[in-house]
SEDO-709932 format. One line per field, with one value per residue (C-alpha): residue number from 1; x, y, z. Coordinates in steps of 0.5 Angstrom, whole numbers. Layout:
residues N
k = NUM,...
u = X,...
v = Y,...
w = Z,...
END
This chain:
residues 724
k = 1,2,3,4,5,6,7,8,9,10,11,12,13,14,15,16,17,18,19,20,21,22,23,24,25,26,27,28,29,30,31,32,33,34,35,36,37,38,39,40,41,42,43,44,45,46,47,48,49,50,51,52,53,54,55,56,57,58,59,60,61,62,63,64,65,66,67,68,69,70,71,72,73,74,75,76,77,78,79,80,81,82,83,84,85,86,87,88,89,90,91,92,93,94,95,96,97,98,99,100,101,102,103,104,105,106,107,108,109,110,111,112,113,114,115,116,117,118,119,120,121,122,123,124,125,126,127,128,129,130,131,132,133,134,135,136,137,138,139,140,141,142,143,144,145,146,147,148,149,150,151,152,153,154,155,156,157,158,159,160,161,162,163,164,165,166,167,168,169,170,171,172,173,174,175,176,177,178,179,180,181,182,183,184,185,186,187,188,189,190,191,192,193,194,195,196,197,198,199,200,201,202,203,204,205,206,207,208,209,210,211,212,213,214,215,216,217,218,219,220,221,222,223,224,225,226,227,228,229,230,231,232,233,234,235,236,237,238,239,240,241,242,243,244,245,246,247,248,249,250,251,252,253,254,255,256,257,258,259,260,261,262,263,264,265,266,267,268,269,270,271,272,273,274,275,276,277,278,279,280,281,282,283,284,285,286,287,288,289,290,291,292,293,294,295,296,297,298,299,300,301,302,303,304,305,306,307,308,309,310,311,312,313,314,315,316,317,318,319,320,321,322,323,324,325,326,327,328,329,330,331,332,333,334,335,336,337,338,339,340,341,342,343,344,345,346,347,348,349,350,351,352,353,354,355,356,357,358,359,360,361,362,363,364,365,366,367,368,369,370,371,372,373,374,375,376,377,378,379,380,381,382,383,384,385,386,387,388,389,390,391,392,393,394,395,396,397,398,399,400,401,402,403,404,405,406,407,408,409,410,411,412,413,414,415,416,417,418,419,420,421,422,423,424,425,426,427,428,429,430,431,432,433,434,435,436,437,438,439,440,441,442,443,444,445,446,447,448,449,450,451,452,453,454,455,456,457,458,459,460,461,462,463,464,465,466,467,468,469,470,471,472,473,474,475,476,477,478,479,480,481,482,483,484,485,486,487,488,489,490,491,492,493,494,495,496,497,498,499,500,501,502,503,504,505,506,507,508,509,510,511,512,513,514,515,516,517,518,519,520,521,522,523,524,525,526,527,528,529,530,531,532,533,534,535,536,537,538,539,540,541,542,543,544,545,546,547,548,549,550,551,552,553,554,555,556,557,558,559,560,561,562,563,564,565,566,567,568,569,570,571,572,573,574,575,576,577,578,579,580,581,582,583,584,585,586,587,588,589,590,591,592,593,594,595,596,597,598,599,600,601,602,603,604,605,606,607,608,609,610,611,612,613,614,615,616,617,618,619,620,621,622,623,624,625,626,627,628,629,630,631,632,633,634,635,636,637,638,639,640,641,642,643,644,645,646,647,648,649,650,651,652,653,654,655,656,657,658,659,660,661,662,663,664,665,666,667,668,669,670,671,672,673,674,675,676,677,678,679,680,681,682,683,684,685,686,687,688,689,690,691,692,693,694,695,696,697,698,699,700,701,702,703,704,705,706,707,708,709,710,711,712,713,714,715,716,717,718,719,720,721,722,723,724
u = 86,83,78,71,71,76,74,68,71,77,71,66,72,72,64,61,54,49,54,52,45,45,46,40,35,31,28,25,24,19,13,11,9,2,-1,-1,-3,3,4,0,-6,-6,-7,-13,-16,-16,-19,-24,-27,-25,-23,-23,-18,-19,-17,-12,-8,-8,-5,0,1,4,8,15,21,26,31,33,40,42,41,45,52,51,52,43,41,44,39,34,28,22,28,27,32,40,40,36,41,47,45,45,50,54,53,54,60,63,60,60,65,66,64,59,56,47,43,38,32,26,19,22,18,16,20,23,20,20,14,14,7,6,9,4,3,10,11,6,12,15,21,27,32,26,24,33,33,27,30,36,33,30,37,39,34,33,40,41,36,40,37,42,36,31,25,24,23,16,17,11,8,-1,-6,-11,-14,-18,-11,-9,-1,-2,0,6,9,10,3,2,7,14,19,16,16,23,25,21,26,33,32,31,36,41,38,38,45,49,55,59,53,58,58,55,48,47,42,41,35,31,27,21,16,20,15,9,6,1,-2,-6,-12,-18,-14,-14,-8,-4,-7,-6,-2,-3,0,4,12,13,7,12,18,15,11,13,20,23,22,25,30,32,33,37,43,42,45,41,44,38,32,25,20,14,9,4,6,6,3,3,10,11,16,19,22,22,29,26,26,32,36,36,33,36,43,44,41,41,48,45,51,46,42,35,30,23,17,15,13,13,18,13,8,9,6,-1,0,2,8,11,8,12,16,23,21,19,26,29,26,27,34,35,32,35,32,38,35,28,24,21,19,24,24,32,34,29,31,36,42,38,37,44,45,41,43,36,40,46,52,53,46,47,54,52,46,52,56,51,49,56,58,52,55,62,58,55,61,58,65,68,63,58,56,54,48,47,52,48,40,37,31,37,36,29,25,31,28,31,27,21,23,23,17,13,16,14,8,7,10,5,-2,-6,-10,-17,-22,-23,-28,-25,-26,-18,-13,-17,-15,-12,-17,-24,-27,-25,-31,-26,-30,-30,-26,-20,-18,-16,-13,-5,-4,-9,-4,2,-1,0,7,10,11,15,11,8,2,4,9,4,1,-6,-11,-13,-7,-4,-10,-9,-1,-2,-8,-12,-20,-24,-30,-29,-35,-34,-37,-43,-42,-43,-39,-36,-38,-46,-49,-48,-53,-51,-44,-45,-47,-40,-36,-34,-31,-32,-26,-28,-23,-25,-22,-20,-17,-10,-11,-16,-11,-4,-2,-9,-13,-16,-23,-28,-32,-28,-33,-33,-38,-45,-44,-38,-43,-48,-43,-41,-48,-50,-45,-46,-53,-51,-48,-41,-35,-34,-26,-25,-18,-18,-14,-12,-8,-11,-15,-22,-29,-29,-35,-40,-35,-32,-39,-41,-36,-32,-25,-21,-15,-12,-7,-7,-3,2,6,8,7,0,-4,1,2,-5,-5,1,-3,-10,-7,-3,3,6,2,0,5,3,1,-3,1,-5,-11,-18,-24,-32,-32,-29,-33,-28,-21,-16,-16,-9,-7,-2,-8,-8,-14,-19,-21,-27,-25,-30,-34,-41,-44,-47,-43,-37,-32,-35,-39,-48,-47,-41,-36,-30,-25,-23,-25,-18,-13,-6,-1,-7,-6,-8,-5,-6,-4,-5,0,0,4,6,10,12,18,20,26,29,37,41,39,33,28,30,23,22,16,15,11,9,6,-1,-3,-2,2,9,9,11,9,11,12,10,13,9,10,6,7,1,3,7,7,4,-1,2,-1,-5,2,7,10,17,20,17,21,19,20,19,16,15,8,8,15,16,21,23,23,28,27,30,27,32,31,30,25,21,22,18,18,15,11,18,21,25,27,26,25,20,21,15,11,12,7,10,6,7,4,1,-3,-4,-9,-6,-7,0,2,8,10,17,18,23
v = -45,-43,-38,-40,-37,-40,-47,-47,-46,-52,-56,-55,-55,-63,-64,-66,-64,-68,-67,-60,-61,-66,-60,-56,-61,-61,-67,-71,-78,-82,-85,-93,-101,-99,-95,-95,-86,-81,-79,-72,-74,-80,-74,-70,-77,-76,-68,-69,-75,-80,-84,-83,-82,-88,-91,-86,-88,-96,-94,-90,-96,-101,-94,-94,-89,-89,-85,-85,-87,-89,-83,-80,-84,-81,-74,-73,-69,-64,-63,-67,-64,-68,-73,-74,-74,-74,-81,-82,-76,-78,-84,-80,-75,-81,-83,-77,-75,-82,-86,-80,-79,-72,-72,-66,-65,-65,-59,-62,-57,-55,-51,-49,-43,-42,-46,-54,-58,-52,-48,-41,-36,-36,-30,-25,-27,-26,-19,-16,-15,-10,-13,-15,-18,-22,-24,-26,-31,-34,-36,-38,-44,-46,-46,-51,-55,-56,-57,-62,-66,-66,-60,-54,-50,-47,-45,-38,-32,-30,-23,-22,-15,-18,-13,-18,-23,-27,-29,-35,-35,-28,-32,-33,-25,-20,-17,-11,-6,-6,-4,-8,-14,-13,-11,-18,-22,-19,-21,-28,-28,-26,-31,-37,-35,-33,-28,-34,-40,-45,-46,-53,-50,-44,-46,-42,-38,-38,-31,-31,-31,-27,-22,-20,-25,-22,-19,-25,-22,-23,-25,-33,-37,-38,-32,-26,-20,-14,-8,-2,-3,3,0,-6,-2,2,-3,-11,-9,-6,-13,-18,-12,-11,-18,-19,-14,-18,-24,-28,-34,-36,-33,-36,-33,-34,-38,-32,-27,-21,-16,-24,-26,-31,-30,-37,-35,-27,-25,-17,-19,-26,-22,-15,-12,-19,-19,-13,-8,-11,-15,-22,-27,-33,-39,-38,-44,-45,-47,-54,-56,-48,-49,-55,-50,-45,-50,-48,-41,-41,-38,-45,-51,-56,-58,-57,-49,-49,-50,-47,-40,-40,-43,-36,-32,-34,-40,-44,-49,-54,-57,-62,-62,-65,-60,-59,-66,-69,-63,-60,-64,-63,-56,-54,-59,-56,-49,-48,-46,-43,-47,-40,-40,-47,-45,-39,-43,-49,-44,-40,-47,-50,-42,-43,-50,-48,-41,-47,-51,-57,-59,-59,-61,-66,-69,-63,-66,-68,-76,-76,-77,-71,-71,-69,-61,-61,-57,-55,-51,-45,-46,-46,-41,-36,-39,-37,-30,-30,-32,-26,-21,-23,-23,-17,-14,-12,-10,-9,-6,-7,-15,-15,-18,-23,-24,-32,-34,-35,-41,-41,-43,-44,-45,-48,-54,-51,-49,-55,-58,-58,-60,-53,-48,-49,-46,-47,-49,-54,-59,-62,-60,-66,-64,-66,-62,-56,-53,-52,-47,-52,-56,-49,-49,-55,-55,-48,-52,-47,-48,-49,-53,-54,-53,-56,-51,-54,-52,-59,-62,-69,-67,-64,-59,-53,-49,-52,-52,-44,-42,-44,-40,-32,-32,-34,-36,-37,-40,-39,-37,-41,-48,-49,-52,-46,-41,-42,-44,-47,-44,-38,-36,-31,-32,-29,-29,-34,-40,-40,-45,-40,-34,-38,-40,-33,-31,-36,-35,-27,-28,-31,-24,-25,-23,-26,-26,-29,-31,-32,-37,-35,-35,-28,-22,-24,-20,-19,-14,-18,-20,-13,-11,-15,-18,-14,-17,-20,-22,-23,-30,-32,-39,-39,-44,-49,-45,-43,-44,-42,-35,-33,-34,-30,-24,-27,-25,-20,-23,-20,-14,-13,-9,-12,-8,-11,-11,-13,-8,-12,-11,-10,-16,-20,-15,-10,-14,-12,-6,-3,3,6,7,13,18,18,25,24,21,17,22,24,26,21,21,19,13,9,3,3,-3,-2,3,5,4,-3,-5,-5,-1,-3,-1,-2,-5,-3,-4,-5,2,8,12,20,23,30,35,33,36,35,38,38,36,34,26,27,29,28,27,27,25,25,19,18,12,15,9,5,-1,-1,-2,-3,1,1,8,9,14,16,20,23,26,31,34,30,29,22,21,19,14,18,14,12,7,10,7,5,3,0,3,1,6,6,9,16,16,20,18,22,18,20,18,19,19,19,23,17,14,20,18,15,13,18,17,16,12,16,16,23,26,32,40,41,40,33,31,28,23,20,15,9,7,9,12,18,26,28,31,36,39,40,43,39
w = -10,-16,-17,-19,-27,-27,-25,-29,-35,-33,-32,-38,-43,-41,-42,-48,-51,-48,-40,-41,-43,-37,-33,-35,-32,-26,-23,-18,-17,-21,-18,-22,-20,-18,-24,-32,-32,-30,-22,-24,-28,-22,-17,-23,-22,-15,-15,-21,-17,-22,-17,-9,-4,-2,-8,-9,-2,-4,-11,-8,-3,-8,-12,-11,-13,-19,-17,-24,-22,-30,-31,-26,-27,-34,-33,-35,-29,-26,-21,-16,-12,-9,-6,1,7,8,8,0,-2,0,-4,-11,-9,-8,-15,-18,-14,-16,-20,-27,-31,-29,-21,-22,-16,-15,-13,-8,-8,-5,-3,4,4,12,15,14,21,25,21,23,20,13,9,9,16,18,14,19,23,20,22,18,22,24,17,16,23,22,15,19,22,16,13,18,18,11,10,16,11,5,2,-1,-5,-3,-7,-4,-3,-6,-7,-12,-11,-9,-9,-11,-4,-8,-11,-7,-7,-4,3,1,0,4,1,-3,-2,-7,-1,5,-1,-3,5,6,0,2,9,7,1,7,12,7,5,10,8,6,2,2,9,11,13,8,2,-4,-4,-11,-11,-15,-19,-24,-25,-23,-22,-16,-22,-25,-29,-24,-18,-22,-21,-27,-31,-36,-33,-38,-36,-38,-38,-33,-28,-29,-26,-21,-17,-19,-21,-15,-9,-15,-16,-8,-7,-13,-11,-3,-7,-9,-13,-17,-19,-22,-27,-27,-29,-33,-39,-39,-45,-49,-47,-44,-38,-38,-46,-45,-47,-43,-37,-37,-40,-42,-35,-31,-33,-36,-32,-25,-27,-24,-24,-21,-25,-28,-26,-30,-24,-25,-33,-35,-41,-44,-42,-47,-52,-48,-47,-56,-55,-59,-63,-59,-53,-58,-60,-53,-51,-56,-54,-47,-47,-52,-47,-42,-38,-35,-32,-34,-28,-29,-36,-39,-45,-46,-45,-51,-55,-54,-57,-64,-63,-62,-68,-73,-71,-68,-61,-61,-55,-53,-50,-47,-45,-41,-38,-36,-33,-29,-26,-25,-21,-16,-15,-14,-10,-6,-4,-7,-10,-4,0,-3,3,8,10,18,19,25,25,23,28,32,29,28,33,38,44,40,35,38,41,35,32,38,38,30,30,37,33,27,29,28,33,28,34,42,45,53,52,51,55,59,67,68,72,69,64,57,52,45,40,33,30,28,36,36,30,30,22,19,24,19,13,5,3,10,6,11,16,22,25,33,32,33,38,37,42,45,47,50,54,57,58,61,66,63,65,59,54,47,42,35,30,30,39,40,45,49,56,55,51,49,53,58,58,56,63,66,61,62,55,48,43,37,32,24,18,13,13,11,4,2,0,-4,-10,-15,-9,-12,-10,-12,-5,0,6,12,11,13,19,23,21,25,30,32,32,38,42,41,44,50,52,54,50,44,41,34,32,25,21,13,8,5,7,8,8,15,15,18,24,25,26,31,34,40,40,32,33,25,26,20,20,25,25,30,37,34,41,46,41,42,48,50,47,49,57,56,57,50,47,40,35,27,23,16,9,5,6,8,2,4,-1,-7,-10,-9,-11,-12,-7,-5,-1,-6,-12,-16,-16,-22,-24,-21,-14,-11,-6,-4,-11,-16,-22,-17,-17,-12,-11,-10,-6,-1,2,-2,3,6,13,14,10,10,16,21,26,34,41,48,49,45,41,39,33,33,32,24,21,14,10,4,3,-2,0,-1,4,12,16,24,27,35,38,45,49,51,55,61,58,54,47,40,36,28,25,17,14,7,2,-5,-11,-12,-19,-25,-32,-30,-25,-18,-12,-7,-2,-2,3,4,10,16,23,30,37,44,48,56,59,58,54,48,42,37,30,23,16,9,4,-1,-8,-12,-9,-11,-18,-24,-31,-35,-42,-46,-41,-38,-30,-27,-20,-22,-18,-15,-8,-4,1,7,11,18,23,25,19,11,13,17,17,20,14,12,5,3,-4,-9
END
């Protein structure tokens, strides 16, 4: 059989101009019969209150979907997404395969970011595991699933670098560090792909947003980002680069600019550092209309020189903007776009889809229904030890874990609302198939009364219905719609009425757990300060309910630790582990890097996270070698339970030619350990992980002190010094 390579040229000798281009394009299937306004001005419509949901909903009624197949048969579209379902899939993988002149198959994608219908925790949820093995076989099942249903390209993973809670697309990473981001992606390219991605249920992962998109000026979404080229390299860089070189088949760039170019047109990072640097073979994808978007960024004066820009720079494929198939046949005529440039792009995608096995096997999708690989026993299973795996035990003054036994109050109205457990980004997602905290309570034949927000109930009042409970569950946070894309805040508190809740329930006396649901690091100041018990859920995905209460009782003890450090207040934003000293570091003294209002530290740092029993570190040895610097740390299980402990290793450079961060993140690793059982645990820190891009960007390893730090959080005190 042929080689790819050689397929690839085979097959593009035959096309003519206006086939390539065809290939070029992404898009989805329109919306038209009820409504003279495009689908989107529609939805602004809907959000701006010109017209209501109600109106929204009978419009949309009497709407139905052109799947553009004219279009398809002449070889115009190379790629669908917002199709829905195998069988509309083989619909139009039919017409491309049989009905155009030169058969190409369709790549079908779609924002398969935490799980297709088996919803597991969000990203930034799931990355408080600390595990990658993990991380790769939840996206395994998302693979099969997706795949199952006619979709062969996911748009994930999200490796964008987010120090920033008020900025909502922060659920959808791994949190602030570039190695736990890059860790994060690699496993989910793995995942995704498999070793072999053309196999019938392998999807292509899409790493994004290329690049520092977690750094948008004020934590707004599609913001400016403004930052120096060695900041760019040593703590964005490194996630996208990681899951680049675990085989990624295509990358997205993101929506913003940086230092005034646009990413969608920046020949730096498609080209020189994408392809040449790093040696990308995949495809390149726009994220929805970004290339059209240059026009409003004044990068180009219209759709045709936004083209032509982000065609030369590298930007293979336009999703959804229609940009190249408008203007590129003109462009490339008039010698404005070079066909190498179009050549490269249409080799790039037809390679992903040969790597794809969409050549030879056009009709993967499920024959049988696909309701059939939905939600398997097995799936649930993973999702319920995903979501275990990803809580976060923030406080707990003796109240935890709860005997079986005694009566539950479960408050407030997300404890029992099956569609807000499966955050941001589940498209695909049905609300019964969730679990909500209520729904575990009556399987498990749990007694209980449920209080609404406001703690009304059915059965009788608050007052009195109180007097029968022994504890509190307070579910509060934020609703599923509260974080994510276009959901950035510059008020990161609970509202008034789950602060008022709390506040009646502590006046009872009787312990009160809060188990908070978020898509981002919220200001839990005044909960720390008066709640005795926290449990961090973040949105956990379809066994929500069953999850909680597996730690609730003690069944499973707490092990996640947080990727994202907790502010005072938004106030604080952005606030990381890894910031650098300022010369006058923030301290008691006045004239000091500090705040007048709030404490300089987050409630909770990065790598926090408590157990049911306790951990003591000891014993901290650290050596230079000709890797790097080999490390040993001693951990004992200190209490009377078994657990699993995550063991962070940091490291810092205390004196360089550019200031260095006060940690570093160097590797971490996850053990269990008996009561009274002690392990000794061994990092490398390899030689260049101690690097950094000088003033004349120049990667250099200094000679000196290195500090060497390990744990159980950020924040630990066992320190070791070797000398480089």
């Amino acid at each position: 059989m042929k080689d790819i390579e050689t397929r690839v040229r085979d097959l593009m000798d035959k096309m003519t101009l206006e086939e390539k281009i065809g290939q070029t394009r992404q898009c989805g299937p329109s919306l038209v019969g009820a409504f003279e306004v495009d689908f989107s001005e529609l939805l602004n419509m809907m959000f701006d209150g010109r017209i209501s949901k109600e109106k929204f909903d009978e419009l949309m009624a009497g709407a139905h979907q052109d799947l553009k197949e004219d279009d398809i048969r002449a070889g115009k579209i190379g790629s669908f997404n917002g199709v829905k379902g195998a069988e509309q899939v083989r619909t139009i993988q039919k017409i491309a395969v049989e009905e155009s002149r030169l058969g190409i198959p369709l790549i079908i994608g779609s924002d398969v970011i935490h799980g297709y219908r088996t919803v597991t925790p969000i990203p930034l949820g799931e990355s408080c595991a600390w595990e990658p093995s993990l991380w790769e076989r939840t996206a395994r099942i998302s693979a099969e699933e997706a795949a199952a249903d006619g979709i062969k390209w996911t748009f994930a993973p999200m490796v964008d670098v987010a120090k920033d809670a008020r900025w909502g697309r922060i659920s959808e990473g791994a949190g602030e560090d570039a190695l736990l981001n890059g860790l994060y992606g690699a496993a989910k390219v793995r995942g995704f792909q498999t070793d072999d991605p053309s196999a019938k249920d392998s999807i292509a992962a899409c790493v994004k947003h290329f690049a520092a998109y977690g750094a948008v000026e004020a934590g707004r979404d599609y913001n400016r980002v403004d930052m120096s080229e060695q900041k760019l390299r040593e703590e964005y860089l490194p996630s996208y680069k990681a899951s680049v070189e675990a085989g990624a088949l295509t990358v997205m760039p993101a929506f913003n600019d940086i230092s005034g170019v646009p990413c969608s047109c920046n020949s730096m990072l498609l080209t020189d550092i994408l392809r040449k640097e790093w040696g990308f073979k995949g495809m390149t994808i726009s994220d929805a209309n970004a290339i059209a978007e240059l026009v409003n960024h004044g990068a180009a004066a219209d759709n045709a020189e936004a083209a032509a820009k982000a065609m030369e720079a590298g930007m293979d494929m336009d999703m959804t903007s229609e940009a190249y198939i408008e203007n590129l046949a003109e462009l490339i005529r008039s010698g404005a776009v070079s066909e190498e440039a179009l050549d490269r792009a249409v080799a790039d995608i037809l390679r992903v889809k040969f790597e794809l096995g969409l050549f030879d096997d056009p009709y993967y999708m499920a024959e049988d229904d696909p309701e059939n690989h939905f939600l398997k026993p097995e799936y649930r299973t993973l999702a319920r030890e995903a979501a275990q795996k990803s809580i976060v035990l923030l406080k707990n003054e003796n109240v935890l874990p709860l005997n079986r036994g005694i009566r539950l109050g479960i408050c407030g109205d997300l404890a029992g609302e099956r569609a807000e457990m499966t955050g941001t980004w589940s498209i695909n997602a049905v609300g019964d198939d969730c679990v909500s905290i209520t729904d575990a309570c009556e399987a498990q034949a749990l007694p209980y009364t449920w209080f609404k927000t406001d703690l009304t109930a059915e059965s009788g009042s608050f007052e009195t219905l109180a007097k029968d409970c022994d504890v509190f569950i307070a579910a509060i946070g934020e609703r599923k719609d509260e974080s994510g894309e276009a959901a950035s805040r510059t008020s990161i508190e609970l509202p008034a009425e789950q602060i008022h809740m709390l506040e009646k329930l502590i006046a009872t006396g009787k312990p009160v757990i809060a188990v908070v649901f978020n898509g981002r690091p919220l200001a839990l100041t005044w909960v720390n300060d008066n709640v005795p018990a926290i449990l961090e859920a973040w949105h956990p995905g379809v066994e929500a309910g069953n999850a909680i209460l597996d730690l609730v009782f003690g069944d499973v003890n707490p092990s996640a630790k947080l990727t994202a450090s907790f502010p005072y207040n938004a106030g604080m934003c952005p606030v990381y582990y890894d910031h650098i000293n300022t010369g006058r570091p923030g301290g008691r003294g006045k004239f000091t890097s500090k705040y007048l209002d709030a404490p300089l530290t987050p409630v909770y740092p990065f790598g926090y996270g408590l157990s049911y029993t306790t951990y003591e570190y000891s014993d901290l040895q650290a050596e230079v070698t000709a890797e790097g610097i080999q490390v040993c740390v001693k951990v004992t299980n200190t209490g009377a339970c078994a657990g699993d402990e995550i063991v962070q290793c940091y490291f810092r450079d205390p004196v360089a030619e550019r200031v260095r961060p006060v940690r570093k993140l160097a590797a971490f690793d996850k053990i269990t350990l008996q009561p009274g059982e002690t392990k000794a645990v061994s990092f490398l820190i390899k030689k260049e992980q101690l690097g950094y891009w000088n003033s004349k960007m120049q990667f250099v390893v200094d000679s000196g002190d290195i500090e060497v730090y390990a744990g159980g959080c950020s924040t630990t005190e066992l320190k070791a010094v070797v000398t480089i």
